[in-house]
C-alpha positions as CSV (number, residue, x, y, z in Angstrom):
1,X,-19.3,-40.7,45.1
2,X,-19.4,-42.3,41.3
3,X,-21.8,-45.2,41.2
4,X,-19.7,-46.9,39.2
5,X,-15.6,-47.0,38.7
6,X,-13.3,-48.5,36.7
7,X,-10.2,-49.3,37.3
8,X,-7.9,-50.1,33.8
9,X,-4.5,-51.3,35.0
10,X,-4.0,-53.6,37.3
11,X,0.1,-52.8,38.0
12,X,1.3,-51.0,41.4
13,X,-1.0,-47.8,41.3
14,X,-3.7,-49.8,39.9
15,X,-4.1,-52.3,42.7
16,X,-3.2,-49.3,45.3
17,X,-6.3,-47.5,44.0
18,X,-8.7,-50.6,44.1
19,X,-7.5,-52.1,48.2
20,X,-7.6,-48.9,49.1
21,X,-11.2,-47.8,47.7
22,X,-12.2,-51.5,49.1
23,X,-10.4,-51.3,52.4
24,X,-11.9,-47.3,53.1
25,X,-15.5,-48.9,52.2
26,X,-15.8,-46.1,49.8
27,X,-18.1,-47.7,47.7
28,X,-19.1,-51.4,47.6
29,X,-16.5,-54.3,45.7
30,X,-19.4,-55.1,43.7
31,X,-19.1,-51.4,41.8
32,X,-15.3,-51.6,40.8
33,X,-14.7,-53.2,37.7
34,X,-10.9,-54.0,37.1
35,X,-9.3,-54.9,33.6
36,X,-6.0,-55.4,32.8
37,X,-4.2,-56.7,29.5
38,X,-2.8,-59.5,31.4
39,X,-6.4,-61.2,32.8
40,X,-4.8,-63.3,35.2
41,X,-3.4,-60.6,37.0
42,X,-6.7,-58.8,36.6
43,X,-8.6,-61.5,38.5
44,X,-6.3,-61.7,40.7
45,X,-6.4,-58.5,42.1
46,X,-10.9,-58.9,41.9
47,X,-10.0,-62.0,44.1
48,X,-8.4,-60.6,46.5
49,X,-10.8,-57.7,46.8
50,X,-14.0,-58.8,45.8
51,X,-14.3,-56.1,42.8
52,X,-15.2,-57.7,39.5
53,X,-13.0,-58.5,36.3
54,X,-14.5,-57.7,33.4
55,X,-13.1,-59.5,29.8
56,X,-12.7,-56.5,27.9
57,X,-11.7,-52.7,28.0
58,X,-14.7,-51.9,26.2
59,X,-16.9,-53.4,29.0
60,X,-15.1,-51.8,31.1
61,X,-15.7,-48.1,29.7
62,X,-19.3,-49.0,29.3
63,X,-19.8,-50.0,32.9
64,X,-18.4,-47.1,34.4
65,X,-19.3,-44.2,35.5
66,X,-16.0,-43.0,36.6
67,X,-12.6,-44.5,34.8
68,X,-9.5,-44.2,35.6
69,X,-6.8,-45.2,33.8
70,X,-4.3,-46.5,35.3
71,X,-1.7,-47.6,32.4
72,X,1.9,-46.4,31.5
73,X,2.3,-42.7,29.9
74,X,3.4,-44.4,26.3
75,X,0.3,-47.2,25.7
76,X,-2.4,-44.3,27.1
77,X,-3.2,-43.2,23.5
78,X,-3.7,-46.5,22.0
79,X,-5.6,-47.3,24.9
80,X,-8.0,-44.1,24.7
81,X,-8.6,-45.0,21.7
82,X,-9.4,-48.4,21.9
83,X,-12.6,-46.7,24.5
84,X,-13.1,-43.7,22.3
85,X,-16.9,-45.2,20.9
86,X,-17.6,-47.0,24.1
87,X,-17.5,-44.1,26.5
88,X,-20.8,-42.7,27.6
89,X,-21.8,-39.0,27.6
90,X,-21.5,-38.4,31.5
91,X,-18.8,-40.7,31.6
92,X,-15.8,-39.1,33.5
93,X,-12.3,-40.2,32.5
94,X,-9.7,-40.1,35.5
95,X,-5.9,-40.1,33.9
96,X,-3.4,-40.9,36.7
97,X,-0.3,-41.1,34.1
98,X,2.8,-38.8,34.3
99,X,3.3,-36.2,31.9
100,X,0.1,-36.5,29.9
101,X,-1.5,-32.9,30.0
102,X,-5.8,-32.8,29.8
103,X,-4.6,-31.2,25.9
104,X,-3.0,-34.2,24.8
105,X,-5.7,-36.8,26.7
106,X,-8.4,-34.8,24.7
107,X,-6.9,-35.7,21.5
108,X,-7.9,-39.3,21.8
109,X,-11.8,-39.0,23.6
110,X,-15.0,-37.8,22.0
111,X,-15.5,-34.0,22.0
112,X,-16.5,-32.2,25.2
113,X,-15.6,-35.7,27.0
114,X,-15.2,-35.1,31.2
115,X,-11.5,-35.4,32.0
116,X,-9.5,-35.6,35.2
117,X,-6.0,-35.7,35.9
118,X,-4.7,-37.2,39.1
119,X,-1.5,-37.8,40.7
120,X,-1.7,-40.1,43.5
121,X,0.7,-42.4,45.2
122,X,1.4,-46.0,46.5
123,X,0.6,-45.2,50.2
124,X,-3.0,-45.4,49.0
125,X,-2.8,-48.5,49.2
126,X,-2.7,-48.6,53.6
127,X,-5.2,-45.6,53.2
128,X,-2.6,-43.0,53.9
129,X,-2.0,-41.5,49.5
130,X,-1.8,-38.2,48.7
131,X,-3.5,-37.0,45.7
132,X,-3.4,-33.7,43.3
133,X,-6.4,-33.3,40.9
134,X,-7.3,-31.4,37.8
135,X,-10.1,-31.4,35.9
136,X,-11.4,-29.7,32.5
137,X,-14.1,-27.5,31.9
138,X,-16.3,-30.2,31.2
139,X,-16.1,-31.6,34.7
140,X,-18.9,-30.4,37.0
141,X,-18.2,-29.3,40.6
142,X,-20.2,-32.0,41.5
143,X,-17.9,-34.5,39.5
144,X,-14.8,-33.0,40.7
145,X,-15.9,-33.0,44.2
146,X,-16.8,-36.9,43.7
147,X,-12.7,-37.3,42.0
148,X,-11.9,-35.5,45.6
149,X,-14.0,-38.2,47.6
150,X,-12.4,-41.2,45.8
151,X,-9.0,-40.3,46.4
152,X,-9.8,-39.1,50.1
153,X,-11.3,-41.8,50.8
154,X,-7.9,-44.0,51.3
155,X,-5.5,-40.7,51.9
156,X,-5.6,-36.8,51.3
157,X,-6.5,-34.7,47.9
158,X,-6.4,-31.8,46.8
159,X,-7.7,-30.0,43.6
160,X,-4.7,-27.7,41.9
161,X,-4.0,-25.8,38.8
162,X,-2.5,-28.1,36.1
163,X,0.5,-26.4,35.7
164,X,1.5,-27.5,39.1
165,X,1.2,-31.3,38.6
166,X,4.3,-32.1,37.5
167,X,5.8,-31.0,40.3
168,X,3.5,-33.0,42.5
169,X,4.9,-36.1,40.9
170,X,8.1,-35.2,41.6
171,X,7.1,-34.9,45.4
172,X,4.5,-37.1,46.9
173,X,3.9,-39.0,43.4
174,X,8.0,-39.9,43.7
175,X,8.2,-38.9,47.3
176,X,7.6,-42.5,48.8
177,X,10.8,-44.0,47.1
178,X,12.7,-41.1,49.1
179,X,11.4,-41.8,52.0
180,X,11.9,-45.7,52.0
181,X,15.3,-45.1,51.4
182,X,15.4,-42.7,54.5
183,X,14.3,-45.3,56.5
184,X,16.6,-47.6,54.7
185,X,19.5,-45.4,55.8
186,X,18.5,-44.5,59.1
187,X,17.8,-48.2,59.7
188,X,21.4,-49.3,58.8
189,X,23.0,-46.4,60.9
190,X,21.2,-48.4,64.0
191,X,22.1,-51.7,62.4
192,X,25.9,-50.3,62.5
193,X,25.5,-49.7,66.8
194,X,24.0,-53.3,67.1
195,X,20.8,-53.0,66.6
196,X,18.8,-55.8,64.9
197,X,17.9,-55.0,61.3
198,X,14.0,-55.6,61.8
199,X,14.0,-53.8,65.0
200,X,15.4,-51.4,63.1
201,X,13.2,-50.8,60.4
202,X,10.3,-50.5,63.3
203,X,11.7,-47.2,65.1
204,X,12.9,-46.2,62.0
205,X,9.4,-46.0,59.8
206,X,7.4,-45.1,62.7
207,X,9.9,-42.2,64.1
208,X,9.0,-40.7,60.1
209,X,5.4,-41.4,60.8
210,X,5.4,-39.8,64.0
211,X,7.3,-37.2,62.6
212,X,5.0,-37.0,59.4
213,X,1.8,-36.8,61.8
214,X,3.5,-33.7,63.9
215,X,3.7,-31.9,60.7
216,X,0.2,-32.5,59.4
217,X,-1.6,-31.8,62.9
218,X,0.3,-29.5,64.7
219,X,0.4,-27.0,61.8
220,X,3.9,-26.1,62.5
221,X,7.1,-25.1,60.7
222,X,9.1,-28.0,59.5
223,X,12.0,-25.9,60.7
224,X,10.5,-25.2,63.9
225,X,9.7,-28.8,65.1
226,X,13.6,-29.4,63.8
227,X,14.5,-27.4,66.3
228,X,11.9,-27.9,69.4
229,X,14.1,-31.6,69.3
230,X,17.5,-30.0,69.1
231,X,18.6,-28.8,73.0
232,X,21.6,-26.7,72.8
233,X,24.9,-28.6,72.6
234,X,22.8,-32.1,72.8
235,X,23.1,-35.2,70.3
236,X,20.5,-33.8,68.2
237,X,22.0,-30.5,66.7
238,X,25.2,-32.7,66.6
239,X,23.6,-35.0,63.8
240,X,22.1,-32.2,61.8
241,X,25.2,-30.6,61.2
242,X,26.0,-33.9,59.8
243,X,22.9,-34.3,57.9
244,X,23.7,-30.2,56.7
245,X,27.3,-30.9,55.6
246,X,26.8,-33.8,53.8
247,X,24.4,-32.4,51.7
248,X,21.2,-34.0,52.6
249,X,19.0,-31.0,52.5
250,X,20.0,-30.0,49.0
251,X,19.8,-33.8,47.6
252,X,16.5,-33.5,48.7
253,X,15.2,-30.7,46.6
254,X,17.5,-31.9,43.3
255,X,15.7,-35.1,43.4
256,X,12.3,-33.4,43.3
257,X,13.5,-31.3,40.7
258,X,14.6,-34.0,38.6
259,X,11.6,-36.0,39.0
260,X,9.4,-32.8,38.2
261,X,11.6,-32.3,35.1
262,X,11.4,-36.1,33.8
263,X,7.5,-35.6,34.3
264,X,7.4,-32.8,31.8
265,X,9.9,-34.8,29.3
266,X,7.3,-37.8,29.2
């Protein structure tokens, strides 16, 4: 694990990263420094967790040993530049912005600086993200295998090839928003036979957790645990025709492809 991380950005992803590094006891409040343009919102966020908010972004890159950068796709230049003189040799810069290739973060840090490019997501903030990472040549296994610990210690990660990273935004980084509206849905079918909305939302979320979990630990097929709950001429089969001729299967992958595709345009 880093000795030191910062955290620049205090928005959504920001404050998932820092709860859950505090929450997982990854690493102790006292060694996550949090700025964010806004400084209210920066200390905040350190109040709520214990980290520390510093004044400046400068501070902030010299304090860290890992940063990540956790600001929109269209301010990340200015903003690596802004760092460029303050960042330290064995510094390791952690980009979790959309569409920004290691190429184009280069352009903006000294030469031979340590990149990594991550695409979490929200759940990371109830220690259950998922996480993709790249890193540059400069990046030592030891370095990437401390990224790996960071992001595993509030979800899963896994270390890809760049080229596929886009197309993990448009899945688990994008994925959540899906799957809310899923529940959403499902809750309102239940809603629609009587069922109180909150009471709702309960079976709902956790019959997709449950679900999720099966996945994940039973090492099965998808497909295959689709159709251990489908008995022959029963309810279940009934509703996945419905869910088939409606379209929900292909709706699924065209909004991963679209999300994969706006990735690329940023």
């Amino acid at each position: 694990m880093f000795k030191t991380i910062g955290i620049c950005g205090a928005g959504n992803m920001g404050r998932a990263i820092v709860k859950g590094l505090v929450s997982a006891g990854a690493i102790e409040a006292k060694h996550i420094y949090i700025y964010n343009i806004h400084k209210e919102k920066g200390q905040d966020l350190a109040d709520e967790t214990g980290a520390v908010n510093v004044e400046s972004i400068e501070a902030l890159a010299k304090k860290s040993q890992a940063l990540i950068m956790a600001v929109k796709p269209h301010i990340m230049a200015g903003t690596l530049d802004q760092i460029n003189s303050h960042i330290h040799a064995d510094s390791v810069i952690i980009s979790i912005a959309a569409g920004l290739t290691i190429a184009r973060l280069a352009k903006h840090l000294p030469t031979a600086a340590k990149i990594i490019r991550v695409m979490p997501n929200t759940p990371s903030m109830v220690n259950e993200g998922m996480a993709a990472i790249t890193v540059n040549d400069a990046v030592t296994d030891a370095e990437a295998q401390a990224a790996l610990e960071v992001f595993e210690s509030f979800g899963r990660a896994e270390l890809i090839e760049e080229r596929l990273i886009d197309a993990v935004g448009g899945l688990s980084g994008s994925g959540p928003a899906y799957v809310y509206m899923f529940i959403e849905a499902l809750a309102d079918g239940a809603v629609l036979e009587g069922m109180p909305r909150a009471k709702a939302y309960t079976f709902a979320a956790q019959t997709v957790l449950g679900a999720a979990k099966m996945v994940l630990e039973t090492g099965e097929h998808p497909g295959k645990l689709k159709d251990d709950v489908c008995s022959p001429g029963g309810t279940t089969i009934e509703a996945v025709r419905i869910l088939e001729n409606k379209g929900f299967r292909a709706a699924a992958t065209e909004a991963v492809i679209a999300s994969t595709e706006k990735c690329k345009q940023l």
